[in-house]
N, CA, C and O of each residue as an XYZ file, in Angstrom:
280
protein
N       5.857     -6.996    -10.658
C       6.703     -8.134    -10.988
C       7.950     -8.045    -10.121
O       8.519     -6.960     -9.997
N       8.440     -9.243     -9.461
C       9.689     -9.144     -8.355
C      11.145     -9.626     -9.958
O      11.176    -10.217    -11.038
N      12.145     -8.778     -8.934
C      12.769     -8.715     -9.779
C      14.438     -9.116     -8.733
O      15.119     -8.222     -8.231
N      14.740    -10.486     -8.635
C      15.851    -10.771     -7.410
C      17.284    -10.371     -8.142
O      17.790    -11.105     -8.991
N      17.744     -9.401     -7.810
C      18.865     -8.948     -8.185
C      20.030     -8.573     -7.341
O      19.802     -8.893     -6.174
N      21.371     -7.929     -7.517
C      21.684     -7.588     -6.856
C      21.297     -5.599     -6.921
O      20.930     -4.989     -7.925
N      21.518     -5.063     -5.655
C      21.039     -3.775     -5.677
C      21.995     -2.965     -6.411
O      21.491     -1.880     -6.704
N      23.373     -3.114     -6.876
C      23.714     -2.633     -7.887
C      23.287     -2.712     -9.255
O      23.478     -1.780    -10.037
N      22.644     -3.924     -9.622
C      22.482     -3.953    -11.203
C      20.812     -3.679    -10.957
O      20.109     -3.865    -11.951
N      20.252     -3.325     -9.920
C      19.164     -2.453     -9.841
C      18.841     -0.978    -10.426
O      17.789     -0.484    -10.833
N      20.189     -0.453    -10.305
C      20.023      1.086    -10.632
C      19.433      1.103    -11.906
O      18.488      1.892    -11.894
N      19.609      0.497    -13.145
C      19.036      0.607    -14.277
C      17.570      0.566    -14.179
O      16.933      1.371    -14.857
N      16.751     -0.543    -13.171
C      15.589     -0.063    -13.321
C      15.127      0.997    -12.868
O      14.285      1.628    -13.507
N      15.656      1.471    -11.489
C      15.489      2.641    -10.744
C      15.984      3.804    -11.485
O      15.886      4.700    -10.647
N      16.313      4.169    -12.229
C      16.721      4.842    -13.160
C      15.377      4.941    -14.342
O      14.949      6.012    -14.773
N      14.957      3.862    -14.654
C      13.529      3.647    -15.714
C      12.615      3.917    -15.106
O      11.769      4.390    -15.865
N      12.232      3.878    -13.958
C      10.969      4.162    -13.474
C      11.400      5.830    -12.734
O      10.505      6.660    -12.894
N      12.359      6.214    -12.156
C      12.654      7.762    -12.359
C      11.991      8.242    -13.639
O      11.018      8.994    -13.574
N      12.461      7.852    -14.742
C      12.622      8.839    -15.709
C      10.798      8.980    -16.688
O      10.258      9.890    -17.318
N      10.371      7.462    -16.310
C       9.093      7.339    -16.416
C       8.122      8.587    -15.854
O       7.445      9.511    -16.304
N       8.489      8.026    -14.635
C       7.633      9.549    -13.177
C       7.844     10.879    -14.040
O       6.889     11.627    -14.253
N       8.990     11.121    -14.476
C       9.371     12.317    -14.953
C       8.626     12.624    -15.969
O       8.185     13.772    -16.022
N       8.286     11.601    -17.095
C       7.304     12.113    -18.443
C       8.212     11.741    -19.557
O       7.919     11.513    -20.730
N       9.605     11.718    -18.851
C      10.600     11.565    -20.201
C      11.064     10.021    -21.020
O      12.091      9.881    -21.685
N      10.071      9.006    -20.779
C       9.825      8.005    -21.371
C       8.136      7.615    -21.436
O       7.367      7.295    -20.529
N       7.919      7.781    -22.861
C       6.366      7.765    -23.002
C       5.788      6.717    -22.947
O       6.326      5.634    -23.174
N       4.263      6.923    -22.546
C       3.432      5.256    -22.081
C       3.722      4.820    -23.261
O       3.938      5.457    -24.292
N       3.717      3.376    -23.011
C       3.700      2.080    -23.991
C       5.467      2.193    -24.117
O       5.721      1.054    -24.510
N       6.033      2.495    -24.070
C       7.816      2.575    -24.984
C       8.272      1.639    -24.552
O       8.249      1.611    -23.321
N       8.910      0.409    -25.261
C       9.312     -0.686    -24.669
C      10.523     -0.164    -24.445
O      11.146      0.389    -25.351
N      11.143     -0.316    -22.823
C      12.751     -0.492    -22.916
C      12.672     -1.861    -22.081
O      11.934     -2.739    -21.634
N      14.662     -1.139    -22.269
C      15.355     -2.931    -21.972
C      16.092     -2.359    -20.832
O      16.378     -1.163    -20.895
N      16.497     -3.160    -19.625
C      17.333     -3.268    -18.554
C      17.755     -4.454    -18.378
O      17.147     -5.494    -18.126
N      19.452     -4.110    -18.612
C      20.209     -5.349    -18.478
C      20.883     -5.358    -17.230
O      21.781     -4.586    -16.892
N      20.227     -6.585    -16.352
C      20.824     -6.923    -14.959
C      21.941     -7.839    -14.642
O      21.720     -9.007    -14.321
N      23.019     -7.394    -14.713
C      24.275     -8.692    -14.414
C      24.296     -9.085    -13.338
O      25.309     -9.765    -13.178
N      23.531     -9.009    -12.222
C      23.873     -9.761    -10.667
C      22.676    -10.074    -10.249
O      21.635     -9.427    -10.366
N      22.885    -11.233     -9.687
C      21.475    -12.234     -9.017
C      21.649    -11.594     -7.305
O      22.611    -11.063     -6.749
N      20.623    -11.838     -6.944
C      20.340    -10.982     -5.791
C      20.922    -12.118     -4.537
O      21.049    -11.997     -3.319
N      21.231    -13.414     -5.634
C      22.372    -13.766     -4.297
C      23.582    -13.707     -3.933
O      23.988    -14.446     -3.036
N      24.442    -12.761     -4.597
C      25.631    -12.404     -4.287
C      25.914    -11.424     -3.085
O      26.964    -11.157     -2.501
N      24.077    -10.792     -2.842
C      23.961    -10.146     -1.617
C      22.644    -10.734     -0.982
O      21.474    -10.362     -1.075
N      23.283    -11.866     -0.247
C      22.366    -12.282      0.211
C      21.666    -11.050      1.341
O      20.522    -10.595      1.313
N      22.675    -10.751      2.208
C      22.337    -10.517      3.867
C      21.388     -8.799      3.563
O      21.009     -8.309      4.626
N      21.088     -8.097      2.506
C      20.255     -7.183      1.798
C      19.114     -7.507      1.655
O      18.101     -6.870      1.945
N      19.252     -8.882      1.035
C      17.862     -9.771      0.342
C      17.389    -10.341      1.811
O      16.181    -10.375      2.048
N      18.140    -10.697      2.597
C      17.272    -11.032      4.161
C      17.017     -9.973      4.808
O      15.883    -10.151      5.251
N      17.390     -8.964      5.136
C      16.907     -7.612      5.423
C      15.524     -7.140      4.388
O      14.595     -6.597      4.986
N      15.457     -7.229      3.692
C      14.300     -6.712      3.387
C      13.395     -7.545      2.884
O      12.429     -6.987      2.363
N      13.406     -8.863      2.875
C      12.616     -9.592      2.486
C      11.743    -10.123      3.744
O      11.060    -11.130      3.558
N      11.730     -9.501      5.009
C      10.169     -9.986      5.729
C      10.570    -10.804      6.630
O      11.697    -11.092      7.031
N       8.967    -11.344      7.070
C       8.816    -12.357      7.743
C       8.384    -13.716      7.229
O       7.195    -13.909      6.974
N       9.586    -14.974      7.014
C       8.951    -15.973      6.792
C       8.135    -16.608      7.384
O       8.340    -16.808      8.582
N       6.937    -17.141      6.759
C       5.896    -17.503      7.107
C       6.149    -19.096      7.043
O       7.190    -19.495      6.522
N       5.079    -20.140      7.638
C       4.887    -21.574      6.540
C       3.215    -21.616      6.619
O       2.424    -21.284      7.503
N       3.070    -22.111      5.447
C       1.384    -22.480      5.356
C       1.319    -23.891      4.898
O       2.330    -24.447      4.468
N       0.153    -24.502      4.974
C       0.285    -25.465      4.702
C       0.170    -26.086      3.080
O      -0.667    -25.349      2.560
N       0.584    -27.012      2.130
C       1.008    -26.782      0.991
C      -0.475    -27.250      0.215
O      -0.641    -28.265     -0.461
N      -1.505    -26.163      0.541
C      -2.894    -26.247     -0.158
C      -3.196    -24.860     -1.143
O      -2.644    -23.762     -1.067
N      -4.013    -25.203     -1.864
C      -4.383    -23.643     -2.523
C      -5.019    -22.718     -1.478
O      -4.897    -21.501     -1.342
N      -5.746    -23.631     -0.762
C      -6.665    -22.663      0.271
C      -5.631    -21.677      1.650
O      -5.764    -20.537      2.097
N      -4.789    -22.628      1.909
C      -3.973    -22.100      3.007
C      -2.803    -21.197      2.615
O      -2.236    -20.501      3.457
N      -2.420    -21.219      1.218
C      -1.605    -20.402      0.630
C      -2.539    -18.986      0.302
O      -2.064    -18.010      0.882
N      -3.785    -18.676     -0.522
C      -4.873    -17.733     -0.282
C      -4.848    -17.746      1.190
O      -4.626    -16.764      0.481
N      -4.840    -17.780      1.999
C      -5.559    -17.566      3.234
C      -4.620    -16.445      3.756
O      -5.026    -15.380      4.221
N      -2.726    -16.971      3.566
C      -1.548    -16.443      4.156
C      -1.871    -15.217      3.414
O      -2.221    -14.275      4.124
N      -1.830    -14.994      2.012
C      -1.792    -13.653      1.391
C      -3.027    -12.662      1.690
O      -2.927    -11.444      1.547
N      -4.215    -13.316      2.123
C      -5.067    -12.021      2.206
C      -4.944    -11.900      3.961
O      -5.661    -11.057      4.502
N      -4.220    -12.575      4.643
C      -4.411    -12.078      5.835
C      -3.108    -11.813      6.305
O      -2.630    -12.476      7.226
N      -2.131    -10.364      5.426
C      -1.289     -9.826      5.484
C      -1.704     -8.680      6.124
O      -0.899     -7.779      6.361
């Protein structure tokens, strides 16, 4: 699941999935991460790592086509 934030109010998840890896939050345990920043307050982060824009054409077939021929 994408999650557009800013990379500060990231640490909380990065922090949950640390502690996951670790053993010290057990399968199934619901937690909560509260994110206060939208990932457009940093934009020029979110364009750095977000790729190469593509365009396809606006079909189901040509949108499938872009993703499996990554």
């Amino acid at each position: 699941e994408g999650v557009f934030c800013e990379p500060a109010s990231a640490t909380s998840v990065a922090g949950v999935v640390a502690a996951a890896r670790a053993g010290k939050i057990e399968t199934g345990a619901t937690v909560v991460c509260t994110l206060t920043g939208h990932g457009l307050k940093d934009p020029d982060t979110a364009i750095a790592q977000g790729g190469e824009v593509r365009t396809v054409d606006a079909s189901l077939e040509a949108v499938q086509r872009a993703i499996l021929d990554r």
